[in-house]
C-alpha positions in Angstrom: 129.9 77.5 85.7 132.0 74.5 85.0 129.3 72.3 86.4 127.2 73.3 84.2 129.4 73.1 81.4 129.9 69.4 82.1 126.4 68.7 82.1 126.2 70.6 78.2 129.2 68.1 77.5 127.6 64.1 78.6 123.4 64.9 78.2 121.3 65.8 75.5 118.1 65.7 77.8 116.4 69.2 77.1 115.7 69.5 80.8 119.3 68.9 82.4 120.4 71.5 79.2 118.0 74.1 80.4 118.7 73.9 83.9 122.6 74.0 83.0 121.9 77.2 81.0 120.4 78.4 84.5 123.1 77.4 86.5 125.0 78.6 84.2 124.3 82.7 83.9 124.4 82.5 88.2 127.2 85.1 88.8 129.0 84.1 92.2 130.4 87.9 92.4 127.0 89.1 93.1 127.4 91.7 90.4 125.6 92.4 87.1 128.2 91.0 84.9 126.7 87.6 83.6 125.4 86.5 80.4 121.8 88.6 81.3 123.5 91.6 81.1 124.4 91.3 77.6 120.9 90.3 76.6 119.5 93.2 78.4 122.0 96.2 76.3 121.0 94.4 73.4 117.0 94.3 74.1 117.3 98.0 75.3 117.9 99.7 71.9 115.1 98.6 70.4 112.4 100.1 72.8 114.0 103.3 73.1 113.9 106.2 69.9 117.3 107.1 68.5 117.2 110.7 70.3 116.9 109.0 73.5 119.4 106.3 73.2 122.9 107.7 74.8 121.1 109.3 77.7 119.5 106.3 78.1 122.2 103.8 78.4 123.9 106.8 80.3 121.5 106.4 82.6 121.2 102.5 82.6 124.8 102.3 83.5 124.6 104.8 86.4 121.7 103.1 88.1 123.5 99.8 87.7 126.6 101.2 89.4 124.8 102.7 92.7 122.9 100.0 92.9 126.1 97.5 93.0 127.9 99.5 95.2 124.7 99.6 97.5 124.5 95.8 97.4 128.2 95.8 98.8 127.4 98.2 101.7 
């Protein structure tokens, strides 16, 4: 992350930006706790109905749970 915080500070060349953003959201723990995660909670609301929602992320967080403590099996 800090390398590609760097690379934001000295370039303005779109391409070395975009691939710092890249390199950037690369979590080195191996779990789902980078920038994609956020993104996705907020994207999720809006395809779900209003009924449905707290099941839902209910759901979405149990899922993501087993399947990181599978990963580290």
């Amino acid at each position: 992350m800090s390398i590609s915080g760097v690379i934001f500070f000295v370039t303005e060349n779109p391409l070395a930006l975009i691939i710092a953003a890249l390199i950037g959201t690369l979590n080195i723990t191996g779990s789902e706790t980078s920038a994609f995660l956020s993104i996705e909670q907020s994207i999720l609301p809006q395809t779900i109905k209003d009924n449905r929602k707290k099941i839902f992320f209910l759901d979405f967080i149990i899922w993501q749970e087993h399947l990181q403590w599978e990963q580290e099996f």
